[in-house]
N, C-alpha and C positions, 0 to 999 in steps of 0.2 A: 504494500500500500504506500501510498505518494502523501503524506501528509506535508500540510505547510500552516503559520499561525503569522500572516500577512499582515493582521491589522488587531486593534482591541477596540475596546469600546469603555466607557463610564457607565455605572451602575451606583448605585444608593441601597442601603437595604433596608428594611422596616424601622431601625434605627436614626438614617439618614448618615450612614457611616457611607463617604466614599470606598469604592471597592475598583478593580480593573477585570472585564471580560474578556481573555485572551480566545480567538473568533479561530475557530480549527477549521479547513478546508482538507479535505482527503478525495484525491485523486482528481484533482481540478475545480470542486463546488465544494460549499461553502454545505458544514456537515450542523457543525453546533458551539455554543460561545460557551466557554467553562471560566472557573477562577484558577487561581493558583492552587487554595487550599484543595480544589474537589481532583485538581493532576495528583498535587503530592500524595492522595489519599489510594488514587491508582496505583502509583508505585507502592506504596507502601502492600498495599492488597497484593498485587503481582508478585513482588519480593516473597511474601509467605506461600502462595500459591506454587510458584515455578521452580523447581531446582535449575535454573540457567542464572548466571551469574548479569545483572541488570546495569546499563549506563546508570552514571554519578549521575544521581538527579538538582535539578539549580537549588542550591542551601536558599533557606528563609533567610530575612530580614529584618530585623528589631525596630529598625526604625523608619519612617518614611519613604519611599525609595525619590529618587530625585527623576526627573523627565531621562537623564542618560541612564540612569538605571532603569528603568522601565523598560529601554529600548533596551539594556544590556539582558533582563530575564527574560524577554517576549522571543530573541534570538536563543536565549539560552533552553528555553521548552520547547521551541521549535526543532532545536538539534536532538534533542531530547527524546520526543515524541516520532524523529523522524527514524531514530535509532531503531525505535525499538518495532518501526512497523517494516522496517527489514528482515525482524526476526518469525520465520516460519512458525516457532513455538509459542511466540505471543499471540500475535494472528490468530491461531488457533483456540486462542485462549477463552473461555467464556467472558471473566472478568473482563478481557478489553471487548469485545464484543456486545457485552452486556454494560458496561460502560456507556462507549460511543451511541448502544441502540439510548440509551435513560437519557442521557445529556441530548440527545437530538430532541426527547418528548418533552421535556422540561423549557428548551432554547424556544420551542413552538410555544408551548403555552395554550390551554384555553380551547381544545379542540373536543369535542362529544367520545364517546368512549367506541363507538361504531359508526363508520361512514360507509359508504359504497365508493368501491373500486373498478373502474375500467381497465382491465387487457386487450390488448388488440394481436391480432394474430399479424403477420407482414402484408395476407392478403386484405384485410382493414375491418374484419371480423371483430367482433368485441365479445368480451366474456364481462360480465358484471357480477363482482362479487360484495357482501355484504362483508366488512374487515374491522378488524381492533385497529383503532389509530396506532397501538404495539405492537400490533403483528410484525415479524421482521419478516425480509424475503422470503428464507427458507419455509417458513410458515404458509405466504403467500402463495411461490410458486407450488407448495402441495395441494392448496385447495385449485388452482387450476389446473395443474396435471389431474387430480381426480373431475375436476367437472368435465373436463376433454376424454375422460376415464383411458388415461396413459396410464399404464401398466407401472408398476412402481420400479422396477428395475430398467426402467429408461428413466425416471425423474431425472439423473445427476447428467444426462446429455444434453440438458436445458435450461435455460436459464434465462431471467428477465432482465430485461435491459431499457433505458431511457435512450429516446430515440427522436429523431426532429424528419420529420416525412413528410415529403410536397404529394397530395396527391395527384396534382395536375400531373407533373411532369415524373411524376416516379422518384427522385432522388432522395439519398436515405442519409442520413451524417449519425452516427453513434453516438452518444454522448460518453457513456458508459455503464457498465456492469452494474446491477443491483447487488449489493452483500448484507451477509446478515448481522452488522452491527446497522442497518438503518429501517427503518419503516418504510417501505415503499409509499405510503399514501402519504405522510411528511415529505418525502424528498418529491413527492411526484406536486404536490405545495406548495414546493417552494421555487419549482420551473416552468411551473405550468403556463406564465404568460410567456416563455420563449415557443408556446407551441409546440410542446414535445407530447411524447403517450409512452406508456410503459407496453414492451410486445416481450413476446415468446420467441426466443431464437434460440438456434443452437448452439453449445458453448464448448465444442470438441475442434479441434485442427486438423486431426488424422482424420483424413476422409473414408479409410479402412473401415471405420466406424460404421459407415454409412451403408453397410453390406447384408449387416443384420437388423438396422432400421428399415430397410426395404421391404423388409417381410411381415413388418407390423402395419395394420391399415392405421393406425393413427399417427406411427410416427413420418410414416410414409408419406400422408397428407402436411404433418410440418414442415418436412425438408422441401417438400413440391413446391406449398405459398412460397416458402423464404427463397427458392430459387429462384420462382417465377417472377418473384419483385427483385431480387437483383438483378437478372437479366433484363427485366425494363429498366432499370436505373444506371443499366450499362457499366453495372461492375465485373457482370460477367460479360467478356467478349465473343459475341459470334456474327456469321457471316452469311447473306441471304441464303443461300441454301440451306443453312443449318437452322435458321430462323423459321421457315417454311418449315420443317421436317415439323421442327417444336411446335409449331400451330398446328397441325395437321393431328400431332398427338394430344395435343389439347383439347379440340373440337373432337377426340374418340375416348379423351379421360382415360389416356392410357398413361397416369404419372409417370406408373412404376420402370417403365422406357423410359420417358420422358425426363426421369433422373440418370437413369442408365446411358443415357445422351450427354446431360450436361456435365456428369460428374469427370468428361472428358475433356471441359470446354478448358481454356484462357480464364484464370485467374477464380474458377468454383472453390469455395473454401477460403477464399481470401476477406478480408477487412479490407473498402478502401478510403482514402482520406480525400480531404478538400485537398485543392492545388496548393502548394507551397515550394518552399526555396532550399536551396543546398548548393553546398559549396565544391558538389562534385558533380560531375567530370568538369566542372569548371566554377569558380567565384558566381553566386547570382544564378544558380541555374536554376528556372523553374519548373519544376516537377509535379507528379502524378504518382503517390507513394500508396503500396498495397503491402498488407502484410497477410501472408500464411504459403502453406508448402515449406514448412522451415526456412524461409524467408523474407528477406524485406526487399521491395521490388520497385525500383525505379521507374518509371517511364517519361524521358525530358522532352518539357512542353516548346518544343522547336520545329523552325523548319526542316530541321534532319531528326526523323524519328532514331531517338535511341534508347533501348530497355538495358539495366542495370540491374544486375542482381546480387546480392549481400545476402549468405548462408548464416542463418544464427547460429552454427557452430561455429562462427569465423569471429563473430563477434567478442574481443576479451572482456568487454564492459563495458557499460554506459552510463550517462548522466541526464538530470535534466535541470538546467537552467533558468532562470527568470532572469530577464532582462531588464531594464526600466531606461524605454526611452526617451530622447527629449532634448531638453539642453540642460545648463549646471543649475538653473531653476526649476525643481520638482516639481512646483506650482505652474508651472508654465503648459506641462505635459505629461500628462499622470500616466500614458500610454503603454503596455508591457508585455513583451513577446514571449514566446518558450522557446526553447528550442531542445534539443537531442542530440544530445553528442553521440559517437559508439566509436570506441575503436578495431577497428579492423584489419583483420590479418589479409595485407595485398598481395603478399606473395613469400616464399620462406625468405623467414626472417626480417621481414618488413612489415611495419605497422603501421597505421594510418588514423588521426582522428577527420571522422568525417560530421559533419555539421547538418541539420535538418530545423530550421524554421519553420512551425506551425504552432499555432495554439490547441491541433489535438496531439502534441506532445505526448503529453501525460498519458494517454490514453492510449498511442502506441507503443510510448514506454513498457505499460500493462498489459498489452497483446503480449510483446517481446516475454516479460515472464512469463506466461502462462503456455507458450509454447515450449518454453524450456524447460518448463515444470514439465509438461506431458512425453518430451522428449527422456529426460530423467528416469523418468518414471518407468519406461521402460528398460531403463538397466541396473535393475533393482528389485529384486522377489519384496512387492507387495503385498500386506493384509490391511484388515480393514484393525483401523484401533475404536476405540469408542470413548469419548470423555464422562468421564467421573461423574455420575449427575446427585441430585442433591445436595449440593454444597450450598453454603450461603457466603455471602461477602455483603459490603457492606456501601454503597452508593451513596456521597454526601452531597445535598441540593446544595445550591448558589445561598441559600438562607442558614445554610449549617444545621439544616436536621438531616436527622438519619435512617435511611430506608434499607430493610434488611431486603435483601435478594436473594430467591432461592435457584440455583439452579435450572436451564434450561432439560426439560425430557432428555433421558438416554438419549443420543444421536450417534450416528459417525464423527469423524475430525470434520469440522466445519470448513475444510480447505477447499474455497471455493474453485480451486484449479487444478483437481484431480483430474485422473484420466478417467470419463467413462468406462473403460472396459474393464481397468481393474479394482478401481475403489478406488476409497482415498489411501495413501501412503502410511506406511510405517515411518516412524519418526526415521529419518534420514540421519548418518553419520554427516559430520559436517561437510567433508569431500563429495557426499553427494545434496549436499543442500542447493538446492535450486537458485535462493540468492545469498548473498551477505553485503552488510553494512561493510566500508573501508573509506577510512578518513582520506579524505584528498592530500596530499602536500604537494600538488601541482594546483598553479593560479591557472585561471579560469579564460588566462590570454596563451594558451598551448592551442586553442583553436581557433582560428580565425574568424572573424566577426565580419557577419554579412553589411549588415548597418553601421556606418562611422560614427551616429549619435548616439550607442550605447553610452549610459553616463555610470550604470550601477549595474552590477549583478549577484545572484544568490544563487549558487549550489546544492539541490541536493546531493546528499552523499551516493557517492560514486557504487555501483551495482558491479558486481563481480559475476559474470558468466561462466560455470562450473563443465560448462559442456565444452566449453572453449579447450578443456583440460585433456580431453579426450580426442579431441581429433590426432588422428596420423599421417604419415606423408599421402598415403593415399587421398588423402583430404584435400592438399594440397594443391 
């Protein structure tokens, strides 16, 4: 997870005691505003909970903090928090989990205890379900896989996701993944005027997968809509004939071809992004970036077509950036880019940092892991573990009372980037840990900077790719 603590806010309490809202953003939106005391209280819960050894959390302050203190702790919980959502084992954890779900319902404030929820399928079908403002995804997406009556051992090949859909013209932009620290009818809340809707899509890479969906008629009809809308929105490329064939099978509801078709086309299985920039094959190059096939896929928006392809086994790691551009007056232009760094193996023994411009950064950052995780995962005799359930910990509101928490139901590991086929993972040896945290001691000008009025920038900590570890010359 991509956490970031950007901004804070002013608060009073029933006292009229000033206090500071430090405002958590996870994975590019804005999740929920906490204090200080309700982090230190996570860590302290965590620390008893987890036998893994936890970052130095920012020591308290006896006395006032001054405006550069402020600024000094707001950076210091953000390094903090950015730490520990590197770590696979927290992740996993209920406590953060359970956490971030309370602080999200608390930041809302004031909601009915049941609303009604709209899903939408990709072909623009709606499912309406009646929901706890606390249900969290996981919760959610079971009551639609059961109203769709999907068979429970396809549940973990699916998943919700917030999405922004023209339906004039077909084009679909991702925002991101649903997870189960948040409420989908809160998050869907708090986007709802950019025009998005929460749908059902499939959340596997390996299209092998797709072999024994084919033989279910339910899941058979999901992979059909969501192909049939990408291939209008022109993510999947094909070419009048092939396009003829597809309507011909269309017009006879022959999906089960008509997958059998596509899953051969130009870029099926991929994610693809808006246009953006890169500094390869040249400074300023504007692209057309896709990711999946264990890849990340160029295509430069020029008058000489050229596809570029980058193996995430090539990749040794990545970062993601914030930029703040503008001139030496912040007031002037509050403006702020992302960008992606990945270093890249070009050829033996040469390495390459290569640069990507877009604001769905973050979000292809979180593709990048979750192919690796599935990658991983395959070279690793998996079981299924289960978390400890009936525990209680302990949740402390913005007002400083105390809400005891029990335990989420029995479940599997809550890793929402298993492999469908095999489960979710056994706690991995660190050598096969899909990511880790590693402090930068490299400044943030080793990559070249597309925009000359960059004035600021902020790093998250640098992603270590474990698969990278594995390739051999053959690879090369």
């Amino acid at each position: 997870m991509h956490f970031s603590i950007p901004d804070t806010q002013e608060f009073s309490d029933g006292a009229g005691n000033a206090y500071v809202g430090y405002n958590i953003h996870i994975n590019g939106l804005f999740h929920c505003t906490v204090r200080y005391k309700q982090l230190y209280n996570l860590h302290v819960q965590l620390s008893k909970d987890l036998d893994i050894s936890l970052p130095i959390f920012p020591p308290k302050k006896f006395f006032p903090l001054t405006p550069n203190q402020q600024e000094e702790r707001r950076l210091a919980l953000e390094k903090y928090i950015q730490s520990i959502g590197q770590n696979i084992d927290i992740n996993n954890s209920e406590i953060l989990n359970g956490f971030l779900l309370s602080a999200q319902q608390e930041t809302v404030g004031g909601l009915s205890q049941t609303e009604t929820l709209d899903i939408f399928l990709m072909n623009g079908s709606k499912i309406s379900l009646n929901v706890s403002t606390g249900d969290y995804s996981g919760e959610i997406l079971k009551k639609v896989c059961e109203h769709i009556k999907l068979i429970e051992k396809y549940h973990s090949h699916f998943a919700l996701f917030i999405i922004i859909q023209d339906e004039l013209s077909g084009s679909i932009k991702i925002l991101r993944r649903l997870q189960d620290f948040e409420s989908p009818f809160i998050t869907y809340k708090y986007m709802s005027s950019m025009g998005t809707k929460i749908v059902l899509r499939k959340c596997y890479w390996d299209t092998v997968y797709d072999l024994e969906l084919l033989n279910d008629p339910v899941t058979l009809n999901l992979l059909y809509v969501q192909t049939a809308a990408e291939i209008r929105s022109g993510w999947i490329l094909i070419n009048k004939d092939v396009q003829y064939h597809l309507e011909n099978l269309q017009k006879s509801e022959n999906r089960k071809e008509y997958l059998n078709v596509a899953r051969y086309l130009k870029y099926y299985g991929y994610i693809q992004f808006a246009p953006c920039y890169c500094d390869y094959p040249q400074h300023g190059s504007r692209v057309l970036l896709a990711i999946g096939g264990n890849e990340l896929n160029l295509r430069v928006l020029s008058s000489k077509e050229q596809e570029i392809i980058f193996k995430v086994s090539r990749m040794r790691r990545w970062r993601i950036t914030t930029i703040q551009n503008g001139t030496d007056n912040p007031e002037d232009n509050n403006e702020c880019s992302l960008e992606l760094s990945f270093e890249y193996l070009i050829a033996r023994n040469e390495l390459q940092w290569i640069t990507i411009v877009s604001e769905q950064a973050i979000l292809m950052s979180v593709c990048l892991q979750a192919m690796i995780d599935e990658l991983l995962q395959k070279c690793v005799v998996s079981s299924k573990i289960q978390v400890e359930s009936g525990k209680s910990w302990t949740y402390i509101t913005r007002d400083g009372q105390n809400r005891i928490i029990m335990g989420s139901p029995l479940r599997e590991c809550a890793n929402n980037n298993h492999s469908p086929k095999s489960g979710p993972i056994k706690k991995l040896a660190t050598k096969w840990s899909a990511v880790t945290s590693k402090k930068s001691d490299e400044s943030t000008a080793v990559v070249d900077k597309i925009h000359a009025t960059h004035t600021t920038a902020n790093d998250f900590d640098i992603v270590e790719n474990n698969v990278f570890r594995m390739i051999g010359d053959d690879d090369l």
